[in-house]
CHARMM internal coordinates of N, CA and C (Angstrom, degrees):
IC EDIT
DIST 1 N 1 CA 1.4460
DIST 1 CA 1 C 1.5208
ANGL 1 N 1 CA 1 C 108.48
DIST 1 C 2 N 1.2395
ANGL 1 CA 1 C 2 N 116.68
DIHE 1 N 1 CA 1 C 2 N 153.38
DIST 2 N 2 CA 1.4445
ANGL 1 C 2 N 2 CA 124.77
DIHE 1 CA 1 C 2 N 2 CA -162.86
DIST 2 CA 2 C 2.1758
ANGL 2 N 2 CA 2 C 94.46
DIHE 1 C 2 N 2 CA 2 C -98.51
DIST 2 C 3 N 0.9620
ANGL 2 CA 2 C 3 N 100.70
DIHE 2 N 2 CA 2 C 3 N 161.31
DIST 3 N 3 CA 1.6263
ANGL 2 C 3 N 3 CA 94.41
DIHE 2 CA 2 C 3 N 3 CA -161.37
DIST 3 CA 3 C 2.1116
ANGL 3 N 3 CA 3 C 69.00
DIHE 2 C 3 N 3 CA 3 C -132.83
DIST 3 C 4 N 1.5204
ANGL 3 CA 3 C 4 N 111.52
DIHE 3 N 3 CA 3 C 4 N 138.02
DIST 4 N 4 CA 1.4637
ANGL 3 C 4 N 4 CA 114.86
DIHE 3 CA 3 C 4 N 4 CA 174.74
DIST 4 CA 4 C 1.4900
ANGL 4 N 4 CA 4 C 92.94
DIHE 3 C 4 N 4 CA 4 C -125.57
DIST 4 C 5 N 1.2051
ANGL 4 CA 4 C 5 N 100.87
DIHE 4 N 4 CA 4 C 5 N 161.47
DIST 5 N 5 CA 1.4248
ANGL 4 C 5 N 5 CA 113.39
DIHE 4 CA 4 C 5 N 5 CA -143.56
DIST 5 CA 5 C 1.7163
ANGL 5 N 5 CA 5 C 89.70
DIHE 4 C 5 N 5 CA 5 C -101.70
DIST 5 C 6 N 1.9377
ANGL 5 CA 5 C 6 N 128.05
DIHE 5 N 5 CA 5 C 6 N 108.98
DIST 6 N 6 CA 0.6456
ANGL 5 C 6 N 6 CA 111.91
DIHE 5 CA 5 C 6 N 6 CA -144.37
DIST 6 CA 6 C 1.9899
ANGL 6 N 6 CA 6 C 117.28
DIHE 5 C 6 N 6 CA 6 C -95.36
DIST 6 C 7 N 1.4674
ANGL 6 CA 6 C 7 N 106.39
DIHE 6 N 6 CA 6 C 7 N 16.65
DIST 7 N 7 CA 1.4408
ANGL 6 C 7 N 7 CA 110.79
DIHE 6 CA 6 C 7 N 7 CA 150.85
DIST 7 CA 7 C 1.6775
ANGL 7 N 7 CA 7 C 122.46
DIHE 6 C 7 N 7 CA 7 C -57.43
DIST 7 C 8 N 1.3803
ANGL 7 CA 7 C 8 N 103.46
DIHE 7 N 7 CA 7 C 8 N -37.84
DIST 8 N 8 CA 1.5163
ANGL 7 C 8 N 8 CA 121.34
DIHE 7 CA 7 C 8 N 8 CA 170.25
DIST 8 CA 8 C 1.5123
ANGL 8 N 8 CA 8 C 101.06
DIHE 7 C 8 N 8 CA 8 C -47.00
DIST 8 C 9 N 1.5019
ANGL 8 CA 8 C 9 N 102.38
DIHE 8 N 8 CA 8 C 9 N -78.85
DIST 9 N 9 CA 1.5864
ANGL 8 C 9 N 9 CA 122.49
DIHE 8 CA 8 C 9 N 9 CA -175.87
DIST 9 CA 9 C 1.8097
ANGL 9 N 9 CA 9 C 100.27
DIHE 8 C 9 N 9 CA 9 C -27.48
DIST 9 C 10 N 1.1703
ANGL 9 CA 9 C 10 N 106.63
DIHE 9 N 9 CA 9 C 10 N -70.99
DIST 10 N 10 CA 1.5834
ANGL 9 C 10 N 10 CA 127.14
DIHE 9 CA 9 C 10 N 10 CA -167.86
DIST 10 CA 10 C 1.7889
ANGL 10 N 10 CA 10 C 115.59
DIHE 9 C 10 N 10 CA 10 C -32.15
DIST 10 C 11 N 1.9295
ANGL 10 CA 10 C 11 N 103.15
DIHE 10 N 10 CA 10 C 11 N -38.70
DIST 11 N 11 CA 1.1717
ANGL 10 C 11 N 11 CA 101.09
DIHE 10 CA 10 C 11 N 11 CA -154.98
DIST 11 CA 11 C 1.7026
ANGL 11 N 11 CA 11 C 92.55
DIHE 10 C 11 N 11 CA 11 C -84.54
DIST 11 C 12 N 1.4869
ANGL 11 CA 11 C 12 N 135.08
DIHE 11 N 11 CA 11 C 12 N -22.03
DIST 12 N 12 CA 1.1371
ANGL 11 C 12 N 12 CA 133.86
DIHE 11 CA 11 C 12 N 12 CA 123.85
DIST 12 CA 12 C 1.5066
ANGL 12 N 12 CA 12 C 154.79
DIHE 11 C 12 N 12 CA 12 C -34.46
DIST 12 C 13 N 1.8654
ANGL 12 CA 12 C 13 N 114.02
DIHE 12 N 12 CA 12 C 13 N 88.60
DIST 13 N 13 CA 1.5769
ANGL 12 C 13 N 13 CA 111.42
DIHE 12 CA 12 C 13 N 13 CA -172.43
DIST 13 CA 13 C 1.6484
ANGL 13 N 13 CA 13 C 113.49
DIHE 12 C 13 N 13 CA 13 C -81.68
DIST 13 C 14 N 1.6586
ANGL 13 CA 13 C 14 N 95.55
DIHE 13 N 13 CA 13 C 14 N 109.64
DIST 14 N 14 CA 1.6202
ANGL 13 C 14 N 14 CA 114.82
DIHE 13 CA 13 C 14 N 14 CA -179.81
DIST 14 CA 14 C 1.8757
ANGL 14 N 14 CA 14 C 89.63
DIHE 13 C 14 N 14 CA 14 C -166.28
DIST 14 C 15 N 1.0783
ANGL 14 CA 14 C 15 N 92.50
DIHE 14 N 14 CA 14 C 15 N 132.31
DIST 15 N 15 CA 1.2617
ANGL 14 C 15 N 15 CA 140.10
DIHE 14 CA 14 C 15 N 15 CA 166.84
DIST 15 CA 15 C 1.5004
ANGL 15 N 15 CA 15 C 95.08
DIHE 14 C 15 N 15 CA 15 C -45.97
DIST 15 C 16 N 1.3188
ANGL 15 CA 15 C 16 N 123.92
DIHE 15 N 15 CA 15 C 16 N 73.51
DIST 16 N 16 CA 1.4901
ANGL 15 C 16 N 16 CA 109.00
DIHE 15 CA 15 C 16 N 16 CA 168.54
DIST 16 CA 16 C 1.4219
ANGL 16 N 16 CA 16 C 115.29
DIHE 15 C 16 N 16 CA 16 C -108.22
DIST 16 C 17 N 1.3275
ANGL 16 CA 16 C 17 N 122.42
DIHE 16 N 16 CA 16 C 17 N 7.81
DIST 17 N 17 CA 1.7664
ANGL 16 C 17 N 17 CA 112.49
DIHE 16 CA 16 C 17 N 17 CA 147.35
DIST 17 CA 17 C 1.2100
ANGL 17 N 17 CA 17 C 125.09
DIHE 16 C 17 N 17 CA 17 C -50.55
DIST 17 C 18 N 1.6958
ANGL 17 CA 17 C 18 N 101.50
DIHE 17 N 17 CA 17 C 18 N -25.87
DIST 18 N 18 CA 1.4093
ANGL 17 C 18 N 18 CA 97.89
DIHE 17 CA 17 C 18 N 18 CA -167.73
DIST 18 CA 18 C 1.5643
ANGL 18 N 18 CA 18 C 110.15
DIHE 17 C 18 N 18 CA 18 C -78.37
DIST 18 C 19 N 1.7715
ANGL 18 CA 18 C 19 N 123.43
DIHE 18 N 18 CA 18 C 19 N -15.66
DIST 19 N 19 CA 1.2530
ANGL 18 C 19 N 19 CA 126.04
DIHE 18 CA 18 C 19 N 19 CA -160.94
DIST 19 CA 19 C 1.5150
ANGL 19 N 19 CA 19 C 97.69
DIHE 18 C 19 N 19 CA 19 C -90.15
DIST 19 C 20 N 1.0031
ANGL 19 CA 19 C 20 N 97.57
DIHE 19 N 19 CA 19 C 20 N -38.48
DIST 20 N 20 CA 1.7726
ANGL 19 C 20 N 20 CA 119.21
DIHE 19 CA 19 C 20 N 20 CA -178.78
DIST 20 CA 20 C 1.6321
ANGL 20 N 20 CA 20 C 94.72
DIHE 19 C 20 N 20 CA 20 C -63.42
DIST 20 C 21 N 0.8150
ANGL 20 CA 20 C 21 N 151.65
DIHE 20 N 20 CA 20 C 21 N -28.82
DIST 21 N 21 CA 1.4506
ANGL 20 C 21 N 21 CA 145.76
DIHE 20 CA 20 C 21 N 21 CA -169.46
DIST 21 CA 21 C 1.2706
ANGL 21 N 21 CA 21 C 121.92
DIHE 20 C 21 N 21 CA 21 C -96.94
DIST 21 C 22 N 1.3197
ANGL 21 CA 21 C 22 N 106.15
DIHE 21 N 21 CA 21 C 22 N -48.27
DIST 22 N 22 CA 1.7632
ANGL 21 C 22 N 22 CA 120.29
DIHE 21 CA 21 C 22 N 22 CA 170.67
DIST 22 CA 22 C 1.2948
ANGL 22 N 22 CA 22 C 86.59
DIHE 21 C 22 N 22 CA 22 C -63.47
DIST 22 C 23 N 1.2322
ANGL 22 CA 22 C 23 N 117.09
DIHE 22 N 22 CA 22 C 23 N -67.47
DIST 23 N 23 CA 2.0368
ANGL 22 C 23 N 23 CA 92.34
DIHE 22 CA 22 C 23 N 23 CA -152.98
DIST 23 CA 23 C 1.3438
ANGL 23 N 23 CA 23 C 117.75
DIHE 22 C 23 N 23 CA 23 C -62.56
DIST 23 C 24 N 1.8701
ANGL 23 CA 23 C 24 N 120.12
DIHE 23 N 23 CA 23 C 24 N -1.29
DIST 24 N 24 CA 1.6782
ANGL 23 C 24 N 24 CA 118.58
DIHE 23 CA 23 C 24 N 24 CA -173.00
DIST 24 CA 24 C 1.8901
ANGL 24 N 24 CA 24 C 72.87
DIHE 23 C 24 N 24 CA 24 C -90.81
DIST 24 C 25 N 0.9038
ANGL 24 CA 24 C 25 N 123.36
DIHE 24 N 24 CA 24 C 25 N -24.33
DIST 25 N 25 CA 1.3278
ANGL 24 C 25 N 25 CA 115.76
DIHE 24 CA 24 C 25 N 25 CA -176.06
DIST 25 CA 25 C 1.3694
ANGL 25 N 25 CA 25 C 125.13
DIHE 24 C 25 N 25 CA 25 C -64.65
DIST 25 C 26 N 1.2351
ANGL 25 CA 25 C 26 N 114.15
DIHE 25 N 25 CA 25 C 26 N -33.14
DIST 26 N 26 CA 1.0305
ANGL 25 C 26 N 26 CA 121.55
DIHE 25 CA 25 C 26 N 26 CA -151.72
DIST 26 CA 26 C 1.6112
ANGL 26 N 26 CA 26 C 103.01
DIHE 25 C 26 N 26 CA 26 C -106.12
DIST 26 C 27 N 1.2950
ANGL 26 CA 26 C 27 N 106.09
DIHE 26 N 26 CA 26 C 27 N -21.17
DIST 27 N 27 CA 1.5860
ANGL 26 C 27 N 27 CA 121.43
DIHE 26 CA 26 C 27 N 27 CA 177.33
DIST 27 CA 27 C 1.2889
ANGL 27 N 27 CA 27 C 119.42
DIHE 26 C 27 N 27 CA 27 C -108.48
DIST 27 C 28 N 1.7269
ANGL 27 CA 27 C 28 N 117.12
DIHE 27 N 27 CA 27 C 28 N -7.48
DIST 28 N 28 CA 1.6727
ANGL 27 C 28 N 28 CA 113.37
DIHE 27 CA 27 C 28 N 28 CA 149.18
DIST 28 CA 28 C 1.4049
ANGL 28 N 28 CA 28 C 128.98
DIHE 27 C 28 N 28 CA 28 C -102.11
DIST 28 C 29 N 1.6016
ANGL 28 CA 28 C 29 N 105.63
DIHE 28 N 28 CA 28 C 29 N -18.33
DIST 29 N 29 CA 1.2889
ANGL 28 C 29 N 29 CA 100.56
DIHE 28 CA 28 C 29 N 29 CA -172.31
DIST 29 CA 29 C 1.9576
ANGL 29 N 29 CA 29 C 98.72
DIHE 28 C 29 N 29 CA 29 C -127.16
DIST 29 C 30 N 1.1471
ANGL 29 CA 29 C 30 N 99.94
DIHE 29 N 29 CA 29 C 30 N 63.28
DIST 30 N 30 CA 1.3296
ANGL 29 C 30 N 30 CA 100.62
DIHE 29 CA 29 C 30 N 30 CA 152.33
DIST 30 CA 30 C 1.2301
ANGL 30 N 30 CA 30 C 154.65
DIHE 29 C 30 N 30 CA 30 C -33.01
DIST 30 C 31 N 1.5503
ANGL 30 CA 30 C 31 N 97.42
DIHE 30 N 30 CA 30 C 31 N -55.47
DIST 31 N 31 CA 1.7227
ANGL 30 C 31 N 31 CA 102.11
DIHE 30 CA 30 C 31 N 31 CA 159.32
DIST 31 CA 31 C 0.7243
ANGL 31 N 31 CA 31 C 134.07
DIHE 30 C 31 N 31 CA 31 C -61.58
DIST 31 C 32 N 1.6219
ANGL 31 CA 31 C 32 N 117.62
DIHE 31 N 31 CA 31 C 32 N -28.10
DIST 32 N 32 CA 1.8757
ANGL 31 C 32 N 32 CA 115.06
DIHE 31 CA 31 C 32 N 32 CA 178.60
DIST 32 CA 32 C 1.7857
ANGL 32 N 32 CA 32 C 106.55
DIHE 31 C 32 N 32 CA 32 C -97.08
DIST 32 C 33 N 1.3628
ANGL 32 CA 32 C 33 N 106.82
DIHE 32 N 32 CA 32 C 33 N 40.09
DIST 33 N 33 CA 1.1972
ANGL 32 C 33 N 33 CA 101.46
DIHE 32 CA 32 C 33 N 33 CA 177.31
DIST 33 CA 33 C 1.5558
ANGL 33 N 33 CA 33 C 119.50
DIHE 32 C 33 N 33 CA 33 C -86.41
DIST 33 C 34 N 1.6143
ANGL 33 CA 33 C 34 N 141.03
DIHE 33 N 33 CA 33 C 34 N 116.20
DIST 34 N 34 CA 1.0342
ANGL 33 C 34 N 34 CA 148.12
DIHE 33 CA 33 C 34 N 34 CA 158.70
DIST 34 CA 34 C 1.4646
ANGL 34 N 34 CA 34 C 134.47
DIHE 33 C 34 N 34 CA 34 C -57.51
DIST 34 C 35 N 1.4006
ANGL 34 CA 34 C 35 N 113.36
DIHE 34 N 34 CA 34 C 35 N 103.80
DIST 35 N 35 CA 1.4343
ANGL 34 C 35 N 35 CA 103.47
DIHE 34 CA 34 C 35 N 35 CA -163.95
DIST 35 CA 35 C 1.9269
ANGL 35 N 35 CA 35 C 117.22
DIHE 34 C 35 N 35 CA 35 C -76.64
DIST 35 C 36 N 0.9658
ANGL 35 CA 35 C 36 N 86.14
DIHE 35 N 35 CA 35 C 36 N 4.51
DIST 36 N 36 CA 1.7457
ANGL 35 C 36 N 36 CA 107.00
DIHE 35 CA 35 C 36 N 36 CA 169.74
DIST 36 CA 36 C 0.7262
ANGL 36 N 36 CA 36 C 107.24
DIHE 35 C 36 N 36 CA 36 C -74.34
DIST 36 C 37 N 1.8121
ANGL 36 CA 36 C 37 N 134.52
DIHE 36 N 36 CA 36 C 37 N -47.88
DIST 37 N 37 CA 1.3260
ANGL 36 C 37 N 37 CA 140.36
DIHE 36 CA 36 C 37 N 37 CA -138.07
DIST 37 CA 37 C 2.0724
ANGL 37 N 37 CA 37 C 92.79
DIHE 36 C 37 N 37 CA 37 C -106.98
DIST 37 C 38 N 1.1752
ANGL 37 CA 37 C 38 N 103.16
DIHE 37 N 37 CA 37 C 38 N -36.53
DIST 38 N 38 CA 1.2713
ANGL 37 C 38 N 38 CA 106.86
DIHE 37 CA 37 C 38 N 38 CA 168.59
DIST 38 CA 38 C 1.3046
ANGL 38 N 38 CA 38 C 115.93
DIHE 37 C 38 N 38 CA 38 C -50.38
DIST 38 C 39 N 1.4255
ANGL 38 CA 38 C 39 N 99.16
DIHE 38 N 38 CA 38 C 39 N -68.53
DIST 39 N 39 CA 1.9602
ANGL 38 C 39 N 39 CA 114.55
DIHE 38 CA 38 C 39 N 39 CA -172.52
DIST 39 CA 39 C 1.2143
ANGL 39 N 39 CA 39 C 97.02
DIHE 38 C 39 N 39 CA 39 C -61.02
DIST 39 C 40 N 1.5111
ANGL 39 CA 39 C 40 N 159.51
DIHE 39 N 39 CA 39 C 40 N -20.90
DIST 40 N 40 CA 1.3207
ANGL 39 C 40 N 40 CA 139.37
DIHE 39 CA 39 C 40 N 40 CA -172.39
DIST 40 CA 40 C 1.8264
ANGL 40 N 40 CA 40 C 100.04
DIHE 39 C 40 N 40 CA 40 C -80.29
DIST 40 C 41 N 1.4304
ANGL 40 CA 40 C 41 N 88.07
DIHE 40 N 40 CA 40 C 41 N -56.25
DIST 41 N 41 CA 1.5958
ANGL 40 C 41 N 41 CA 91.60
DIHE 40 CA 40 C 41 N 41 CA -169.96
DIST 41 CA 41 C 1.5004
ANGL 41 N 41 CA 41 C 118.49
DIHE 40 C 41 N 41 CA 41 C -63.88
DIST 41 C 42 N 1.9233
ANGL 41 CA 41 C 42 N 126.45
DIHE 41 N 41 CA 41 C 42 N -31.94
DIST 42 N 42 CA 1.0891
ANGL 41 C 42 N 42 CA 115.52
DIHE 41 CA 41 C 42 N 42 CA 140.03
DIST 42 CA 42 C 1.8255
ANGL 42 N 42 CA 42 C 122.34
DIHE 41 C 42 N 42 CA 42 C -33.17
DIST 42 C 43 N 1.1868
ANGL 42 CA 42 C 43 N 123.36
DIHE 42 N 42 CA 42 C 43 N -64.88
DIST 43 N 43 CA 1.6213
ANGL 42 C 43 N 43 CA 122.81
DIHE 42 CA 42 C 43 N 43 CA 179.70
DIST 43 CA 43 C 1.4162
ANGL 43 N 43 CA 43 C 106.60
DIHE 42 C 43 N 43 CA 43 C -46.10
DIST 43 C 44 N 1.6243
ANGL 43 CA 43 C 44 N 112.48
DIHE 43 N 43 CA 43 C 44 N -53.61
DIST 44 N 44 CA 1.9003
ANGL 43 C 44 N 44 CA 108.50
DIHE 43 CA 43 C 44 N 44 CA -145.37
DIST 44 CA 44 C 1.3508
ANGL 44 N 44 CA 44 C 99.46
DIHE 43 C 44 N 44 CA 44 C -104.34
DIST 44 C 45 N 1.1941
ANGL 44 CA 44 C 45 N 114.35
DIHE 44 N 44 CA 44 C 45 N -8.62
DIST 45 N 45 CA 2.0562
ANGL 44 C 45 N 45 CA 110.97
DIHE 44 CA 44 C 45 N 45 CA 174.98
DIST 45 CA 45 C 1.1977
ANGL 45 N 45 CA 45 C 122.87
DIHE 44 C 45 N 45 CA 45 C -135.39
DIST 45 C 46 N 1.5152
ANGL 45 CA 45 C 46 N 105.25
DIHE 45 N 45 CA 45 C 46 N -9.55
DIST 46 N 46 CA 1.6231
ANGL 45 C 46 N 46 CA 80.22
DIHE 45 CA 45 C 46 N 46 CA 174.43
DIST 46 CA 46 C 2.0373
ANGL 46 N 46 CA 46 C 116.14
DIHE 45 C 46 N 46 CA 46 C -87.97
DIST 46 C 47 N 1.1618
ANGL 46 CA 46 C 47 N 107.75
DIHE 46 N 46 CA 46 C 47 N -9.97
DIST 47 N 47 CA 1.6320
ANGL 46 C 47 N 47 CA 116.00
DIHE 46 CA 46 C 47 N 47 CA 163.89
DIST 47 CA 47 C 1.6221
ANGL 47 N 47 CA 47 C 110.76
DIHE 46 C 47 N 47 CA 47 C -47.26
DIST 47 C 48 N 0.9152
ANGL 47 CA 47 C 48 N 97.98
DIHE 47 N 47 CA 47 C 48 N -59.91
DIST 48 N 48 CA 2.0200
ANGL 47 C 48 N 48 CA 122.09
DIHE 47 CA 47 C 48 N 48 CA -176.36
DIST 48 CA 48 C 1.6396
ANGL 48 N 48 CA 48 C 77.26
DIHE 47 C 48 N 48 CA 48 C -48.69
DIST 48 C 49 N 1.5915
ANGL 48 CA 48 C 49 N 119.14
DIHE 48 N 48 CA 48 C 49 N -85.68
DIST 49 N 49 CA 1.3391
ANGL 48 C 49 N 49 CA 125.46
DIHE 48 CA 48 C 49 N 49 CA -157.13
DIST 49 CA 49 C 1.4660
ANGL 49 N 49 CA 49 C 130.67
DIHE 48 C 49 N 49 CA 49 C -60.04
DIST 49 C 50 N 1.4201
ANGL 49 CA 49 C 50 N 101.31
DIHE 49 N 49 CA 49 C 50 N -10.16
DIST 50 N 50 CA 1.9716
ANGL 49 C 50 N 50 CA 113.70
DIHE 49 CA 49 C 50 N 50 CA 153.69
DIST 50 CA 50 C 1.1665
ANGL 50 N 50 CA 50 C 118.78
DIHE 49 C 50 N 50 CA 50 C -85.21
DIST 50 C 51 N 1.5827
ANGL 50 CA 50 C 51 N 124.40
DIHE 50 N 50 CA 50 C 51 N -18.90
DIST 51 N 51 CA 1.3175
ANGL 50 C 51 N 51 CA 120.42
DIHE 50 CA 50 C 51 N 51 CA -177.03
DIST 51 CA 51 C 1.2239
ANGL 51 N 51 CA 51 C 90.45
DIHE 50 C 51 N 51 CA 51 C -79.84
DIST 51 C 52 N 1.3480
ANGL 51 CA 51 C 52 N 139.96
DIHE 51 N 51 CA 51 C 52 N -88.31
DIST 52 N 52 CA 1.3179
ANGL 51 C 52 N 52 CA 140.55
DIHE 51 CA 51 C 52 N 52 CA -172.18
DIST 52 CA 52 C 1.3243
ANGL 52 N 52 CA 52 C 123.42
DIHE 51 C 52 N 52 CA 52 C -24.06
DIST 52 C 53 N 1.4671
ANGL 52 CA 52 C 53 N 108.20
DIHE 52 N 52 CA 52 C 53 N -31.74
DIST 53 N 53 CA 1.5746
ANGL 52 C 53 N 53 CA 109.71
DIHE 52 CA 52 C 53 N 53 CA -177.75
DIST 53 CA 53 C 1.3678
ANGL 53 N 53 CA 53 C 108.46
DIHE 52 C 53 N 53 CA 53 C -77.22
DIST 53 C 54 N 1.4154
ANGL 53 CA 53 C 54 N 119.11
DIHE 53 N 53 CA 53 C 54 N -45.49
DIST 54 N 54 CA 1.5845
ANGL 53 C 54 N 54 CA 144.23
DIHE 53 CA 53 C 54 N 54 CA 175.53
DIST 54 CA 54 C 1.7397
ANGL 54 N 54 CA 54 C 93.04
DIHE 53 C 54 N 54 CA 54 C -50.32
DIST 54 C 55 N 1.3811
ANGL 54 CA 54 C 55 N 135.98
DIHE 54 N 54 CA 54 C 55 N -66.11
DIST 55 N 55 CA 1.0884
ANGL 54 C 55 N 55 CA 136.78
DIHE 54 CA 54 C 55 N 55 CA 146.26
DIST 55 CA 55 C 2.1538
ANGL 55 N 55 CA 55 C 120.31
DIHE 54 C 55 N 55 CA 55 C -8.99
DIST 55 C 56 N 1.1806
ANGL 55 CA 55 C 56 N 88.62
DIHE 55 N 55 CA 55 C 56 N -66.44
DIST 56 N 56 CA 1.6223
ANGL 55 C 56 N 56 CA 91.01
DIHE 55 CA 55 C 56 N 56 CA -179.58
DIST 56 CA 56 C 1.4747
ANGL 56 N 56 CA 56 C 103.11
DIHE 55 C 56 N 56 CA 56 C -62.57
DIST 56 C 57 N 1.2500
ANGL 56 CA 56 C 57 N 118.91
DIHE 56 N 56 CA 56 C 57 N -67.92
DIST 57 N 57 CA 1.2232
ANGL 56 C 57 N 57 CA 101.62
DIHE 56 CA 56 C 57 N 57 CA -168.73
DIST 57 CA 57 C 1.7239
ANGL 57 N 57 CA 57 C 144.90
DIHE 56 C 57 N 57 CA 57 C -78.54
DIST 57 C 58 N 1.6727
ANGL 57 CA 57 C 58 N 85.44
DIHE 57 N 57 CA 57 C 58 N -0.91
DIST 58 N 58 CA 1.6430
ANGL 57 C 58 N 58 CA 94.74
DIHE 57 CA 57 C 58 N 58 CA 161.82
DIST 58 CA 58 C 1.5638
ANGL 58 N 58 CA 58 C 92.43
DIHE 57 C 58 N 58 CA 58 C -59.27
DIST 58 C 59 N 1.1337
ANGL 58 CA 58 C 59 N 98.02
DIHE 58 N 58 CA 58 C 59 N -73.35
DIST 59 N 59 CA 1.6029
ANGL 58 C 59 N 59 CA 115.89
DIHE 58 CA 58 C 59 N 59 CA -153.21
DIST 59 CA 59 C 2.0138
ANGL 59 N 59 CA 59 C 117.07
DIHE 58 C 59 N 59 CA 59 C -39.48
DIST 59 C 60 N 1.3272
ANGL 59 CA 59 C 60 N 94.18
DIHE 59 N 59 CA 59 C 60 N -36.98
DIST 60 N 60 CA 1.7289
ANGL 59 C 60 N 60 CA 112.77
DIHE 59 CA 59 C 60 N 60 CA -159.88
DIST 60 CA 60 C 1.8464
ANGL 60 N 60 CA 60 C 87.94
DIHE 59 C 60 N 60 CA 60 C -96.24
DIST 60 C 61 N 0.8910
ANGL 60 CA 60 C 61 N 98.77
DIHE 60 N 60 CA 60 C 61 N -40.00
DIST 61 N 61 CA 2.0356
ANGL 60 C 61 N 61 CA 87.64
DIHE 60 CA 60 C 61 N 61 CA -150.81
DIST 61 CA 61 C 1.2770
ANGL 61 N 61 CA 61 C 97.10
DIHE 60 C 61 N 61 CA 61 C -120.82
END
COOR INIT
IC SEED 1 N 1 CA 1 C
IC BUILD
């Protein structure tokens, strides 16, 4: 996994505990994984979380 350097992160407002959390989530606790809970947040955040990224890297690189 790529580790971004999180002054970068900072100068960007998005909720990235939350990305940081699901994925420790998603890669320790496997079994209690909900495929509901997946498919929503695939639908309702990861749009938000390509724009912003699409955002960073015009902007940064």
């Amino acid at each position: 996994m790529v580790n971004i350097d999180r002054d970068l992160l900072d100068k960007y407002p998005y909720p990235w505990h939350n990305v940081r959390s699901f994925r420790n989530f998603i890669l320790h606790e496997y079994h209690a994984i909900e495929i509901w809970i997946v498919w929503e947040t695939a639908k309702n955040d990861l749009p938000k979380l390509k724009q912003i990224i699409e955002t960073i890297l015009d902007s940064e690189f």
